[in-house]
BASEMI-847928 format. One line per field, with one value per atom (N, C-alpha, C, O, CB): chain; atom name; x negated, y, z negated. Coordinates in steps of 0.05 Angstrom, whole numbers. Each point is the difference from the previous one (the first is absolute). Glycine has a CB too. Layout:
! residues N
mol = [A, ...]
atom = [CA, ...]
x = [X, ...]
y = [Y, ...]
z = [Z, ...]
***
This chain:
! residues 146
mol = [A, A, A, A, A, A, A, A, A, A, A, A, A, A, A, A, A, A, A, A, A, A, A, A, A, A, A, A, A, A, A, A, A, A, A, A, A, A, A, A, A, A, A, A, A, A, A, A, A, A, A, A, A, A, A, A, A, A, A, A, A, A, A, A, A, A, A, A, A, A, A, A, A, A, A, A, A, A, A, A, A, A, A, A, A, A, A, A, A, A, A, A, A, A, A, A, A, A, A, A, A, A, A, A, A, A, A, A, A, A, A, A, A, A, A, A, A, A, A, A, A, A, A, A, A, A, A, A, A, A, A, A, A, A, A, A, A, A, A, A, A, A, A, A, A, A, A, A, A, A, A, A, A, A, A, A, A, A, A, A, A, A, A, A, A, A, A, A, A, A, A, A, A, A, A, A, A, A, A, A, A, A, A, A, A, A, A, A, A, A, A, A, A, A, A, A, A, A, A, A, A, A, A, A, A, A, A, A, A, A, A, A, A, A, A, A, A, A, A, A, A, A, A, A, A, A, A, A, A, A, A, A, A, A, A, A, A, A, A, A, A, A, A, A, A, A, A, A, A, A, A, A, A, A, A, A, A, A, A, A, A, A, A, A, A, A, A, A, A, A, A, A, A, A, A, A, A, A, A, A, A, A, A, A, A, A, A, A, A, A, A, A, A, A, A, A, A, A, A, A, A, A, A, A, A, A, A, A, A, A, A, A, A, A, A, A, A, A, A, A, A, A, A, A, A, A, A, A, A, A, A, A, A, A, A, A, A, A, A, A, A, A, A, A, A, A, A, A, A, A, A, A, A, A, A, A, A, A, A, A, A, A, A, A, A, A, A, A, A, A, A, A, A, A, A, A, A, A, A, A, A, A, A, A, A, A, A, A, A, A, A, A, A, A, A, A, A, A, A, A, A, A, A, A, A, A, A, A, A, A, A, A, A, A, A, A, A, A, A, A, A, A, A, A, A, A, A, A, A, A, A, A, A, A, A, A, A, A, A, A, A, A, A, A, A, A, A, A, A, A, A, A, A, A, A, A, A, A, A, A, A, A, A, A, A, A, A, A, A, A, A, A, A, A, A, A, A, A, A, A, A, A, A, A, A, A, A, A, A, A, A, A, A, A, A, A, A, A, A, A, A, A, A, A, A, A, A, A, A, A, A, A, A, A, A, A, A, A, A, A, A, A, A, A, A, A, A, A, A, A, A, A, A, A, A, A, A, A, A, A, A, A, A, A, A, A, A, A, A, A, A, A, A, A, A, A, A, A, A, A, A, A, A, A, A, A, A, A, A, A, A, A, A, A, A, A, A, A, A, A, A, A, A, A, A, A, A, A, A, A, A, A, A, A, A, A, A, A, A, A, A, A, A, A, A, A, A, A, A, A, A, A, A, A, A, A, A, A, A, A, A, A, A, A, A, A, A, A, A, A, A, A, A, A, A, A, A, A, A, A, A, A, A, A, A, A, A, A, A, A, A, A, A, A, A, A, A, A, A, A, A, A, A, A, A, A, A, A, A, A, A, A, A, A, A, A, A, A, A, A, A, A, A, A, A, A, A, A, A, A, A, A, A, A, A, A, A, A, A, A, A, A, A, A, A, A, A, A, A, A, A, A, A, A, A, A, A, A, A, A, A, A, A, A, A, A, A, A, A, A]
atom = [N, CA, C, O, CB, N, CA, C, O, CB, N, CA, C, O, CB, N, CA, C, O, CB, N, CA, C, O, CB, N, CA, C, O, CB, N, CA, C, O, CB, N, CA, C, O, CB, N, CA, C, O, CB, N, CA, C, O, CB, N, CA, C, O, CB, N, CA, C, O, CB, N, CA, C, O, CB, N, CA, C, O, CB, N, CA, C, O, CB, N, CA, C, O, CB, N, CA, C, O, CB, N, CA, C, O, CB, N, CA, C, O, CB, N, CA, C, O, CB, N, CA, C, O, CB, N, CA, C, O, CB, N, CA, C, O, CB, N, CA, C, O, CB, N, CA, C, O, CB, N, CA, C, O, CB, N, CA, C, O, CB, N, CA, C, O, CB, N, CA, C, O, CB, N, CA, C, O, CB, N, CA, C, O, CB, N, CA, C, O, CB, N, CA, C, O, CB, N, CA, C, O, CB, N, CA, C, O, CB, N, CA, C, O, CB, N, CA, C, O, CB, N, CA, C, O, CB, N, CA, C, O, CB, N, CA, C, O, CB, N, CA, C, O, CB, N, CA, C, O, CB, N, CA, C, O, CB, N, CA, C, O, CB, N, CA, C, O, CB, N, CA, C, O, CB, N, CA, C, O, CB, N, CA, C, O, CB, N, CA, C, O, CB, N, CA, C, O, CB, N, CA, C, O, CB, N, CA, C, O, CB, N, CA, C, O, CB, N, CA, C, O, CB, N, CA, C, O, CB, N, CA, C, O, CB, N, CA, C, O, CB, N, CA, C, O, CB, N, CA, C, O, CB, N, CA, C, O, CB, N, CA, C, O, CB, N, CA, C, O, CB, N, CA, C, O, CB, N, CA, C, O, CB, N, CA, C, O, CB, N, CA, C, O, CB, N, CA, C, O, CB, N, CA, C, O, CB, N, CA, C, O, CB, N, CA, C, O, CB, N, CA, C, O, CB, N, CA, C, O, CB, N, CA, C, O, CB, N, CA, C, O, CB, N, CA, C, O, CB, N, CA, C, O, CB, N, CA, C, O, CB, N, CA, C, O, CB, N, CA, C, O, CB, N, CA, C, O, CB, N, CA, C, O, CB, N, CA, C, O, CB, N, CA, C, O, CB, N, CA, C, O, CB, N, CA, C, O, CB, N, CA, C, O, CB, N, CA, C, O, CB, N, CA, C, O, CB, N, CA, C, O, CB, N, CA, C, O, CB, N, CA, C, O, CB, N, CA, C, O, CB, N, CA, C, O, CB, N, CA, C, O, CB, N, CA, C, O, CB, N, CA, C, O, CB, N, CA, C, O, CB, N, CA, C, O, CB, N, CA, C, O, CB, N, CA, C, O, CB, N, CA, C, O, CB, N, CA, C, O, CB, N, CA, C, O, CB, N, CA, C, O, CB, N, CA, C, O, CB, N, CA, C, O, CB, N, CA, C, O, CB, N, CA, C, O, CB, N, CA, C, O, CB, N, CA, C, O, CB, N, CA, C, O, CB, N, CA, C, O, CB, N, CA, C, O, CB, N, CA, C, O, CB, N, CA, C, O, CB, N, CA, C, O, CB, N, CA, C, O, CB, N, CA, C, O, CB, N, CA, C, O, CB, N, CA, C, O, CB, N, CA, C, O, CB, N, CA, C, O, CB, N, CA, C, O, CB, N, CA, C, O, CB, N, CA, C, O, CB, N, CA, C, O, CB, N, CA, C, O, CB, N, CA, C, O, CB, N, CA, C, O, CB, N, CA, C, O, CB, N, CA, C, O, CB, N, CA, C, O, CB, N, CA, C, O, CB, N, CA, C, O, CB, N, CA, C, O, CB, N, CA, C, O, CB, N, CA, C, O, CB, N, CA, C, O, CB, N, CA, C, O, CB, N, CA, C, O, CB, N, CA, C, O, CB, N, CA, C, O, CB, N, CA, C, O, CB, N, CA, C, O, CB, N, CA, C, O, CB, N, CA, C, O, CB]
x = [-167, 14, -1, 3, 28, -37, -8, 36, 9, -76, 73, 20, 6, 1, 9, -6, -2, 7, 18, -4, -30, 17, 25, 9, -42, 49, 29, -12, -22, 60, -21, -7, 3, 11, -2, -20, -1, 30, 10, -71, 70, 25, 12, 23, -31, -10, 14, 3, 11, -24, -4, 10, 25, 16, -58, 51, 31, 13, 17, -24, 6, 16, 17, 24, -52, 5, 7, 16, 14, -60, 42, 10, 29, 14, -56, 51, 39, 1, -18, 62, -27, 12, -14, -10, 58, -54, -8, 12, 23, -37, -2, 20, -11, -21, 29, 9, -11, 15, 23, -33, -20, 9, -4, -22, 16, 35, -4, -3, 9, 23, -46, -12, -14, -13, 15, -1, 4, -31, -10, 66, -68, -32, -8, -21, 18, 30, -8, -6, -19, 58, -27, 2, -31, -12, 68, -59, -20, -4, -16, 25, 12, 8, 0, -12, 29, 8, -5, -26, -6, 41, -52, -31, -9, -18, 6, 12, -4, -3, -20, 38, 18, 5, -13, -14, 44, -19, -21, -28, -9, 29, -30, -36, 6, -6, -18, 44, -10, 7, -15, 14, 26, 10, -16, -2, 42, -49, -21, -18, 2, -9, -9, -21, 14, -8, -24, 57, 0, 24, 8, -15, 17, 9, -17, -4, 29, -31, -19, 22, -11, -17, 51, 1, 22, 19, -30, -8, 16, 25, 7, -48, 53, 36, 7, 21, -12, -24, 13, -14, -25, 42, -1, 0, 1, 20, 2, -33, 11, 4, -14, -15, 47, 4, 10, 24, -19, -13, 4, 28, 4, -56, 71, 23, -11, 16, 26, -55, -10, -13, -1, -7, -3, -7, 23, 22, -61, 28, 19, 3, -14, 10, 23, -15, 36, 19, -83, 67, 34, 8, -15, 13, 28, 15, 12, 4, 7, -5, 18, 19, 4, -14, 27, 28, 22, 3, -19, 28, 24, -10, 15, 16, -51, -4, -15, -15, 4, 22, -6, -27, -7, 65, -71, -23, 14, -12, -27, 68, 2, 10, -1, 6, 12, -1, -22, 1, 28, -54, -24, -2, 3, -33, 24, -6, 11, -10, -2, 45, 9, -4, -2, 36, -33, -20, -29, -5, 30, -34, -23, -13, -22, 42, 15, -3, 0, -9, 40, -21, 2, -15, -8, 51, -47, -5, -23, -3, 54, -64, -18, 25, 17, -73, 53, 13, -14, -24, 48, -14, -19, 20, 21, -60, 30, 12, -19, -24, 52, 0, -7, 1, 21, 11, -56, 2, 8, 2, -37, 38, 11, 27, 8, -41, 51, 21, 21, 24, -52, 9, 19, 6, 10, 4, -17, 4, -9, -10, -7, 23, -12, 11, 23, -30, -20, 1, -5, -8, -4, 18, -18, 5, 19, -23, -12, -2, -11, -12, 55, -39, -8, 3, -21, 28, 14, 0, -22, -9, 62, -64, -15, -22, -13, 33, -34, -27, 0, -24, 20, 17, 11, -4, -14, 41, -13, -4, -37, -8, 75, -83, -26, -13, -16, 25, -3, -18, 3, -18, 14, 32, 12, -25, -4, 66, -75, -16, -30, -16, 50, -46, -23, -2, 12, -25, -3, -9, 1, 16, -51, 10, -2, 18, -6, -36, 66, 14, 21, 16, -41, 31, 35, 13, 24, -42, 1, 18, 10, 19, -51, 25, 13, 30, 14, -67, 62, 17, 32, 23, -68, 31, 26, 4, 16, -11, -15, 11, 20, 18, -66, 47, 20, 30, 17, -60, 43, 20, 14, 24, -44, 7, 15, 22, -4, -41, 71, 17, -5, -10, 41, -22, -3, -19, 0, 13, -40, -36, 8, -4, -33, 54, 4, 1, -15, 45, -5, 6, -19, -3, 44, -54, -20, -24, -11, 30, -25, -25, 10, -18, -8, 52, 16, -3, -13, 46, -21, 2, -39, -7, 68, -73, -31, -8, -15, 7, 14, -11, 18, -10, -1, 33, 12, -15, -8, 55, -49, -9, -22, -2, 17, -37, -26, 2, -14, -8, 41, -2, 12, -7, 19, 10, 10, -28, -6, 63, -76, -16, -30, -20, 53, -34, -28, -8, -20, 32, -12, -5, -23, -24, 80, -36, -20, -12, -13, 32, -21, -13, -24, -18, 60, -39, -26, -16, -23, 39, -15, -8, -11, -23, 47, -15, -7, -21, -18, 59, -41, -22, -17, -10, 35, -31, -20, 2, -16, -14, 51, 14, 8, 4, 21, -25, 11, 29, 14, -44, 39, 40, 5, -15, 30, 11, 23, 18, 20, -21, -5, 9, 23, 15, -45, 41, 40, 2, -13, 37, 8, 14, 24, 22, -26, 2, 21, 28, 2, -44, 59, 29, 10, -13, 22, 7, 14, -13, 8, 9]
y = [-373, 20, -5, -24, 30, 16, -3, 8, 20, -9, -35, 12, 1, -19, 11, 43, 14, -20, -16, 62, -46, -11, 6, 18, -19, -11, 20, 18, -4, -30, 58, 13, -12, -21, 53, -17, -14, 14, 19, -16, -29, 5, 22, 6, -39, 49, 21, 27, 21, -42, 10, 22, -3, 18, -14, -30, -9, 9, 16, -53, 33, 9, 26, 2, -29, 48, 31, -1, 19, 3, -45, 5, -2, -19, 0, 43, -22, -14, 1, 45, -53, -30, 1, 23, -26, -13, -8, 10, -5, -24, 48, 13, -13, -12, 64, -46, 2, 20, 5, -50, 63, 24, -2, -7, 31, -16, 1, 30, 15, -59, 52, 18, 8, -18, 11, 28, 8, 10, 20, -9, -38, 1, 23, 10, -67, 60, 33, 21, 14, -18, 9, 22, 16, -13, -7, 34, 15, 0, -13, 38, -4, 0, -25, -4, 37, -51, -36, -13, -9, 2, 8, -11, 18, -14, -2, 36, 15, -11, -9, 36, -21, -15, -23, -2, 20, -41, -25, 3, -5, -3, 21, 7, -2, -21, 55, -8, 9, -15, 1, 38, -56, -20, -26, -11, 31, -26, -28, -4, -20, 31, 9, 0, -2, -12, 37, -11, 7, -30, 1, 72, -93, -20, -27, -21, 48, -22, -12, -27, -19, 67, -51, -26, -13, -16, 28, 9, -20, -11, -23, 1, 43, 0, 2, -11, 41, -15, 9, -11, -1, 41, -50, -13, 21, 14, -55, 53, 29, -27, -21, 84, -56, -7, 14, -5, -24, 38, 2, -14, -24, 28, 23, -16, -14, -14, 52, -35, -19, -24, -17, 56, -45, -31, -13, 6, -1, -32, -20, -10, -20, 14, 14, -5, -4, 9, 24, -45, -4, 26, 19, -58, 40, 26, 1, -22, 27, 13, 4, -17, -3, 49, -61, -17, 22, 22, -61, 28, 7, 22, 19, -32, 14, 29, -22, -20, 74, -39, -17, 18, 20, -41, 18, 21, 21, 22, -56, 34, 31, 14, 24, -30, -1, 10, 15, 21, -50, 11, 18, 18, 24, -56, 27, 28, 16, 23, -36, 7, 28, 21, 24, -47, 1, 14, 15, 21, -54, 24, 6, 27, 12, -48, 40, 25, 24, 22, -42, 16, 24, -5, 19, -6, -35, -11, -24, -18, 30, -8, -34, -12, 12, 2, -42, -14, -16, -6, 11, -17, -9, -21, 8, 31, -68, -21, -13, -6, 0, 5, 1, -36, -11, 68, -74, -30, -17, -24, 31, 11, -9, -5, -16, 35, 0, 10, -10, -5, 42, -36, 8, 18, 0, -24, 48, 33, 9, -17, 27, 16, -1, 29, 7, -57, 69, 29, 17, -10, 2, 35, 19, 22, 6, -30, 42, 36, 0, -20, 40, 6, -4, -20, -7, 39, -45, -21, -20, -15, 17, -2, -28, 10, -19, -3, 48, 11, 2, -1, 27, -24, -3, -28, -4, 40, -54, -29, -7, -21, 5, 25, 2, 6, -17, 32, 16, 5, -15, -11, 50, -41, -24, -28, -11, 20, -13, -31, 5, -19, -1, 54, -1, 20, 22, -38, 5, 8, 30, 16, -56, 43, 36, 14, 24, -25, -6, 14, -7, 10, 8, -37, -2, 25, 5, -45, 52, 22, 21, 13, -15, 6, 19, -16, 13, 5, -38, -16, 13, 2, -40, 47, 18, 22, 13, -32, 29, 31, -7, 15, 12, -50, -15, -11, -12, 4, 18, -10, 18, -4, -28, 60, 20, 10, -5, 23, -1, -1, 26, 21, -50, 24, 26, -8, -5, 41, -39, -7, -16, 5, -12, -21, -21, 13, 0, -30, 40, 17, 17, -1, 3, 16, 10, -10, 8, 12, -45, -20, -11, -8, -3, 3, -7, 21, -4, -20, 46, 17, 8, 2, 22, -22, -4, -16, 7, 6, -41, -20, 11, 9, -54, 40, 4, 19, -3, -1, 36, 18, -11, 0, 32, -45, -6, -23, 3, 11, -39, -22, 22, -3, -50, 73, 8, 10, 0, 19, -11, 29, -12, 13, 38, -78, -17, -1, -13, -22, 37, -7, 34, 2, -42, 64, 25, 3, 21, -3, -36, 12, -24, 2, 32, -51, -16, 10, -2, -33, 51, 10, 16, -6, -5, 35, 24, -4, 16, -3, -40, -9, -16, -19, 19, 2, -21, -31, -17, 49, -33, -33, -13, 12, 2, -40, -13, 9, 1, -40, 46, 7, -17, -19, 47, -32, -19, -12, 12, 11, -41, -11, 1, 10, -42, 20, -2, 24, 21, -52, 20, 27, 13, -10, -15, 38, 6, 11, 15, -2, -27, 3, 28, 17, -60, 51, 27, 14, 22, -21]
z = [354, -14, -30, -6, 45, -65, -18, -25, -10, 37, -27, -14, -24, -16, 46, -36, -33, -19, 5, 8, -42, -23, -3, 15, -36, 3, -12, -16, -10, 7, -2, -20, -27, -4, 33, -49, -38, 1, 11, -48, 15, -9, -8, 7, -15, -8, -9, 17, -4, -36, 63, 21, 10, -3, 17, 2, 2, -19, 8, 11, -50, -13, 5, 0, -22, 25, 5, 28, 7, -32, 39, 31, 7, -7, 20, 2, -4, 34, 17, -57, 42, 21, 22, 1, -11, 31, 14, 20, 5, -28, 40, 24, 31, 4, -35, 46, 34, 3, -6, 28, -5, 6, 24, 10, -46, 53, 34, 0, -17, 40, 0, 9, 28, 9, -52, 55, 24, 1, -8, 11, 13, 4, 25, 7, -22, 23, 27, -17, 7, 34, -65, -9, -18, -17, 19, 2, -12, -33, -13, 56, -55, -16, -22, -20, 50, -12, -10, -6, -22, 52, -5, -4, -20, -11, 59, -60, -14, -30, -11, 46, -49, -19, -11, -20, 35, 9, 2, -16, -22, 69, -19, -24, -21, -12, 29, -31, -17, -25, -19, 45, -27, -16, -5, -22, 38, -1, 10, -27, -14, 74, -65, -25, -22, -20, 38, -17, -33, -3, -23, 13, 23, -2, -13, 12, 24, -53, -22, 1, 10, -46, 29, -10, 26, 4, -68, 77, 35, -3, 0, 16, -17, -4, 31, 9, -62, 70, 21, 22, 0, -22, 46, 27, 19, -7, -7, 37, 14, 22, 3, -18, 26, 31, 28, 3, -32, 44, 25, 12, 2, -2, 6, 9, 32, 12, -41, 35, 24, -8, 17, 9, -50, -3, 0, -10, -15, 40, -9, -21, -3, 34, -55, -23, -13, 13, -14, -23, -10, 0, -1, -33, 37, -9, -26, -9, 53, -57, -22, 8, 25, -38, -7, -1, 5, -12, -24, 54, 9, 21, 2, -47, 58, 14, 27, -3, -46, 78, 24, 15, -13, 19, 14, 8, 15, 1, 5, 7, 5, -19, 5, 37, -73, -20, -13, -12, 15, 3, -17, 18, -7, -20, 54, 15, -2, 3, 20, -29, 2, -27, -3, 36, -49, -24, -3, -11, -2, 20, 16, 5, -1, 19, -11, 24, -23, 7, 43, -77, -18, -23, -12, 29, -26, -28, 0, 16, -28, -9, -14, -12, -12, -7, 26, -10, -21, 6, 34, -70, -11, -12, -8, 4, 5, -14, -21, -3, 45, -56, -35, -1, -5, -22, 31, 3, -27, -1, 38, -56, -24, -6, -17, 6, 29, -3, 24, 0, -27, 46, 30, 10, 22, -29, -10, 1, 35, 15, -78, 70, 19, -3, -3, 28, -22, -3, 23, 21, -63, 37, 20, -3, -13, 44, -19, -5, -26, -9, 34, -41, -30, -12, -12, 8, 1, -27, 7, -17, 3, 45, 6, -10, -10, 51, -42, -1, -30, -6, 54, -69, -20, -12, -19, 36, -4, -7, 11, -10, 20, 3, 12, -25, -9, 57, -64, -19, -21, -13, 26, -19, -25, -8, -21, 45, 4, 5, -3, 2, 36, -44, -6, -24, -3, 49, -60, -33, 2, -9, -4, 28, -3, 12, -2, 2, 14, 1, 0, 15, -4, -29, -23, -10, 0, -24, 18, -24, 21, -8, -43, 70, 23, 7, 15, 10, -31, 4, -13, 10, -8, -33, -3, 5, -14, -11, 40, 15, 21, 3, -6, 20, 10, -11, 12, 4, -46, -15, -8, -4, -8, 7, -18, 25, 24, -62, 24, 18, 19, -8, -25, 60, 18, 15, 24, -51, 3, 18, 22, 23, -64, 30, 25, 31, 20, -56, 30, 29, 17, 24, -45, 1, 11, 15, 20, -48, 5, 20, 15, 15, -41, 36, 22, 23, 21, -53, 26, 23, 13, 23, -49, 7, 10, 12, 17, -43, 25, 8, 37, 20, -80, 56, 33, 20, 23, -45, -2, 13, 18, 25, -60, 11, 14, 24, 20, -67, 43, 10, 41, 24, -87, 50, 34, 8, 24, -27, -16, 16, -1, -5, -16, 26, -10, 32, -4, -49, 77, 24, -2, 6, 19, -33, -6, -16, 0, 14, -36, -14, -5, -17, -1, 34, 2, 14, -9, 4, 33, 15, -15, -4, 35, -45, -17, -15, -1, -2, -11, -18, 16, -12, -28, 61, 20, 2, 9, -19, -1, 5, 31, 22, -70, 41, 24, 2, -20, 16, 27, 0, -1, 5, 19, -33, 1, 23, 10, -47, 44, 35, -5, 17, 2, -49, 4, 6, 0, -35, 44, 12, -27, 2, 59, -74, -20, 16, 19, -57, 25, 9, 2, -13, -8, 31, 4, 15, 5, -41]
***
């Protein structure tokens, strides 16, 4: 196995904190994202993990805690901090960690927007089992609550 240099410094520079992002490897949508984040993670800020690896959890959070998280939200822990996010603010703290797309970061700030990228993110996270399907994705095995 050939393992990458670090990136040059001044790419880190632009980069913010060091995340692990758990994430729901059934999901379509999820594998999706993934892709699509993977490249533009230049100064390898970000860890994706599979809530099925055996792999650490966020502090203070047990494995049927993440699942049940799981079931609606990415969870993303901020390893600088101890933070531990999800729904918008986590996908939010995601772009915050890569260069080219920092500055989308304050549309997450102005007042009202928050809520709105909140209520989006739910919409999509309840209606992601159809709409992976819709887009020729793998479905989503969890079972969403209600």
């Amino acid at each position: 196995m050939i393992t990458p240099s670090p990136p040059p410094a001044w790419v880190r520079l632009l980069c913010g904190p060091a995340l692990a992002v758990y994430f729901d490897e059934d999901c379509g949508i999820c594998q999706a994202t993934v892709r699509a984040l993977r490249p533009l993670d230049r100064g390898r800020r970000l860890t994706f993990l599979g809530y099925d690896d055996d792999l650490p959890l966020p502090p203070g959070m047990d494995r049927e805690a993440l699942e049940a998280r799981r079931a609606v939200e990415i969870v993303v822990h901020v390893r600088s901090t101890g933070a531990v996010l999800g729904g918008a603010r986590g996908m939010l703290q995601i772009l915050a960690a890569l260069p080219l797309l920092r500055f989308v970061v304050w549309l997450g700030r102005l007042p009202g927007l928050s809520h709105l990228l909140e209520a989006a993110y739910r919409t999509v996270a309840r209606n992601r089992r159809r709409i992976s399907v819709a887009l020729g994705l793998d479905a989503c095995r969890v079972r969403l609550p209600g």
